[in-house]
C-alpha positions as YAML, in Angstrom:
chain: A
units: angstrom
residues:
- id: 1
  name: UNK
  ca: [-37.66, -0.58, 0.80]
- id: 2
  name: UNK
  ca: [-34.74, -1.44, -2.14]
- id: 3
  name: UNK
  ca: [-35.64, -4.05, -4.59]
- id: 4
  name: UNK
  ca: [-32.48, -6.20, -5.43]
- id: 5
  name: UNK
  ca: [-31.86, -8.34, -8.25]
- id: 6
  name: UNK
  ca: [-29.31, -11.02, -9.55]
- id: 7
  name: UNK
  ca: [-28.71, -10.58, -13.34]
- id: 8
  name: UNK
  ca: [-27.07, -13.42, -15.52]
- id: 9
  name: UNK
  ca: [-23.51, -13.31, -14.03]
- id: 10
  name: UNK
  ca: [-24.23, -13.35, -10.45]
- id: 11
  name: UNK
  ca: [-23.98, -9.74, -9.93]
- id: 12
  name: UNK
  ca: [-26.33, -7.82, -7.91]
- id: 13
  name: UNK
  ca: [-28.18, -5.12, -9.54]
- id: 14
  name: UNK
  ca: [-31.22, -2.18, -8.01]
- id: 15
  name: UNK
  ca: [-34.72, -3.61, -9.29]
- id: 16
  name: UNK
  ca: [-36.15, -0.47, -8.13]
- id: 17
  name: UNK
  ca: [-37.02, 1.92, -5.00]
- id: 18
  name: UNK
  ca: [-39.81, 1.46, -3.04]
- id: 19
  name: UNK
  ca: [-42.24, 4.85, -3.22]
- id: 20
  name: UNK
  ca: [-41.32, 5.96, 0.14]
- id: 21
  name: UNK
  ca: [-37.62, 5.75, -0.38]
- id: 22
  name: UNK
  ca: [-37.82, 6.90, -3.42]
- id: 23
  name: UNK
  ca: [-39.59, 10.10, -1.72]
- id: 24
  name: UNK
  ca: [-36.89, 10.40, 0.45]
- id: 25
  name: UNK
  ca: [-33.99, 10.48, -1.89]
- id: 26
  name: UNK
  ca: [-35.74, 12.89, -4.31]
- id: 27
  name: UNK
  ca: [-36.75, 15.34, -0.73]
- id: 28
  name: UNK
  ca: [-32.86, 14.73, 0.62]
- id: 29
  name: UNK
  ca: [-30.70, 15.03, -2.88]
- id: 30
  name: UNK
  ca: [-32.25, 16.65, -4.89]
- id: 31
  name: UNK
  ca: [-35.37, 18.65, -3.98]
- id: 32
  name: UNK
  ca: [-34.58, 21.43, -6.48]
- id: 33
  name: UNK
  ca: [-34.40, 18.79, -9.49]
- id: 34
  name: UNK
  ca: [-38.01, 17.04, -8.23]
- id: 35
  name: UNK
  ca: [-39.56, 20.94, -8.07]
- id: 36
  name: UNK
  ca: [-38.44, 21.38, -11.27]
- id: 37
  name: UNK
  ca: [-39.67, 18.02, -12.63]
- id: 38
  name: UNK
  ca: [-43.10, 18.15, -11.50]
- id: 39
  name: UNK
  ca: [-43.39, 21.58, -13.66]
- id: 40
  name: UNK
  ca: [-42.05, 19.90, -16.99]
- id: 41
  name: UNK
  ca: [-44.70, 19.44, -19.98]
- id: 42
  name: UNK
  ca: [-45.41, 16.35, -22.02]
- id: 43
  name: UNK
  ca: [-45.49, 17.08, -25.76]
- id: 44
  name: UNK
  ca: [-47.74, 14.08, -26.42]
- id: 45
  name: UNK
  ca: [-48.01, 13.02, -22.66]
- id: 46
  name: UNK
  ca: [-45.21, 10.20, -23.11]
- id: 47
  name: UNK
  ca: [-41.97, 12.50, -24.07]
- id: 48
  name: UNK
  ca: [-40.26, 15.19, -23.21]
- id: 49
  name: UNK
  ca: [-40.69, 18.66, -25.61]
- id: 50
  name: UNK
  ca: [-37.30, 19.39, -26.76]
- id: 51
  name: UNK
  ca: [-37.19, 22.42, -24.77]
- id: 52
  name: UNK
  ca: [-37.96, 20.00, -21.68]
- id: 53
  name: UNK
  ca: [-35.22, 18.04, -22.11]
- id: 54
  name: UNK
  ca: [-33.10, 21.30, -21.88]
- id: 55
  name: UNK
  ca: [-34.25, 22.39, -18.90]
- id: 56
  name: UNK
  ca: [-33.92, 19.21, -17.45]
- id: 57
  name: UNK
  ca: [-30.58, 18.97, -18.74]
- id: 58
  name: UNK
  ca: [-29.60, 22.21, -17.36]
- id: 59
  name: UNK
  ca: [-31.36, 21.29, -13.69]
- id: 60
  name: UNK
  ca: [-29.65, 18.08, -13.62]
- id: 61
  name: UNK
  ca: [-26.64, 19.95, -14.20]
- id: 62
  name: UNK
  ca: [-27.13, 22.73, -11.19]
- id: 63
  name: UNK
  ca: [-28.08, 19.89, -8.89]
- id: 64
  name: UNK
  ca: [-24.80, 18.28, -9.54]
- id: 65
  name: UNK
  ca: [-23.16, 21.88, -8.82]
- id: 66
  name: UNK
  ca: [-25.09, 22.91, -5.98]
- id: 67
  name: UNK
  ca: [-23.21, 21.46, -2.83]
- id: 68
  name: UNK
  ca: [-20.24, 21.62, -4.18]
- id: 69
  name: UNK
  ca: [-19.26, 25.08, -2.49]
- id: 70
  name: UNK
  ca: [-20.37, 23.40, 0.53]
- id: 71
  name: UNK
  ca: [-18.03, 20.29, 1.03]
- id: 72
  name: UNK
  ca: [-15.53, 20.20, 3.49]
- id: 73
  name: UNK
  ca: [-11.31, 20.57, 2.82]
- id: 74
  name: UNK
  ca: [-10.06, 17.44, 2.85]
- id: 75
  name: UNK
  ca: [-7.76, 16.82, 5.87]
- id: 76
  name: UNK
  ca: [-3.55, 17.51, 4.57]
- id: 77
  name: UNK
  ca: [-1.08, 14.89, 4.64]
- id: 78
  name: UNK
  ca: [2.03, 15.17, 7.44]
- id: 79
  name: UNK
  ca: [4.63, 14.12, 5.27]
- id: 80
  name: UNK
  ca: [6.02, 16.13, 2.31]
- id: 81
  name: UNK
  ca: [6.16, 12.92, 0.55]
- id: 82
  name: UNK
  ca: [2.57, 12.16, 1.47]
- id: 83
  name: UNK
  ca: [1.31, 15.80, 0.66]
- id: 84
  name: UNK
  ca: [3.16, 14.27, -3.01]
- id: 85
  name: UNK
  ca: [1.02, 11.54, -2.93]
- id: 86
  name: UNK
  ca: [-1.67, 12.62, -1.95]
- id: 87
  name: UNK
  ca: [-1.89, 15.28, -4.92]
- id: 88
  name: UNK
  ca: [-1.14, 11.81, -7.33]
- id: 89
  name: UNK
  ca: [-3.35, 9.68, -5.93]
- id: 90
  name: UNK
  ca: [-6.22, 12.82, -5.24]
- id: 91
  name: UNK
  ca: [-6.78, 11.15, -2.14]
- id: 92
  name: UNK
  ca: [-7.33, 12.69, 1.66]
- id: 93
  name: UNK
  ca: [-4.46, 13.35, 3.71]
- id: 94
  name: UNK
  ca: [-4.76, 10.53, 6.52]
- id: 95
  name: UNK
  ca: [-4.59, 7.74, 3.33]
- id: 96
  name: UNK
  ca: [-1.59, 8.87, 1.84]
- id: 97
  name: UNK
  ca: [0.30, 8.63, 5.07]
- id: 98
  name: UNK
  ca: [-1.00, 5.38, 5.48]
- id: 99
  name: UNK
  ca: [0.82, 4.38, 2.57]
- id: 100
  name: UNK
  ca: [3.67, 6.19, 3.22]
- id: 101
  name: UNK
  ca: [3.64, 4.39, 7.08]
- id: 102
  name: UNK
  ca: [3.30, 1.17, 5.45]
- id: 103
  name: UNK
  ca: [6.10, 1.45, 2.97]
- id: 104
  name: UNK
  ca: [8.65, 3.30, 5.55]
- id: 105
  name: UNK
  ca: [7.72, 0.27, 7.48]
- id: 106
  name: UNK
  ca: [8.00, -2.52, 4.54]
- id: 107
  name: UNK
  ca: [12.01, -0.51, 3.81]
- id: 108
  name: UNK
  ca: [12.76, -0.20, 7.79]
- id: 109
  name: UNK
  ca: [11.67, -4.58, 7.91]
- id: 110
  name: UNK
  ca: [13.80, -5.55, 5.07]
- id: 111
  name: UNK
  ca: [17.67, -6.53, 5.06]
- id: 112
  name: UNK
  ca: [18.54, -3.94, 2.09]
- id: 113
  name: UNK
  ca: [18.69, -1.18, 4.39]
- id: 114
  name: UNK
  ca: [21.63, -2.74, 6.56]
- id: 115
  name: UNK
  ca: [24.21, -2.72, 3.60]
- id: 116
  name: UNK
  ca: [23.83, 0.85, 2.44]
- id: 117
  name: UNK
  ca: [24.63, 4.32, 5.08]
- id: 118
  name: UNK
  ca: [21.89, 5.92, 6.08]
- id: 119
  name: UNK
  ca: [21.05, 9.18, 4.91]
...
C-alpha cells in the first residue's frame, strides 16, 4: 500500500509506505543498507552517535555503488551522427536515432531541400 497526498499547489506528493511495502523495498534495494541499519546504536535512543552517522553515510554510499558493475551497455546508435548525439544527449542508442529519423524526415518534407544540389 502507497499513501498519496495533495500538497498546497495541486501536486501529488508520497504520504508514506505501507509496512509491507516498505519491507519489500528495503529486502529488494537495499538489503545490505537495512542489515546494516538494524546494527546502528542510539546515543540517547533518539540520534544517531556521530560515528553512526558515518557508517551510515558510508553504507548509503556502497549501496548506491553496488549494482553499478552490474547494469547492462546501453544499446549503440546506427548513425555516426546519432552515435554524436547520443554521447551529447547521454542517451541510449535507439533515442538518438529517433531524433535523427525525425529530423532527416522534417529536412526530406520541407521545400528548402529542392533549391540546393544534393550532396
Amino acid at each position: 500500500m502507497v499513501d498519496f497526498r495533495l500538497n498546497d499547489l495541486g501536486e501529488i506528493e508520497l504520504g508514506q509506505f505501507g509496512e509491507e511495502t516498505a519491507d519489500t523495498i528495503w529486502e529488494a534495494c537495499y538489503p545490505e543498507l537495512r542489515k546494516h541499519l538494524s546494527n546502528v546504536a542510539y546515543d540517547d535512543g533518539s540520534e544517531y552517535t556521530a560515528e553512526a552517522k558515518e557508517s551510515i553515510r558510508q553504507a548509503v554510499q556502497h549501496e548506491r555503488a553496488r549494482l553499478w558493475a552490474n547494469q547492462p551497455e546501453c544499446p549503440h546508435a546506427e548513425t555516426e551522427f546519432g552515435k554524436t548525439l547520443q554521447k551529447a544527449l547521454r542517451t541510449v542508442g535507439p533515442v538518438a536515432d529517433y531524433y535523427v529519423k525525425q529530423m532527416a524526415e522534417r529536412i526530406l518534407r520541407s521545400n528548402n531541400h529542392k533549391r540546393r544540389k544534393p550532396n
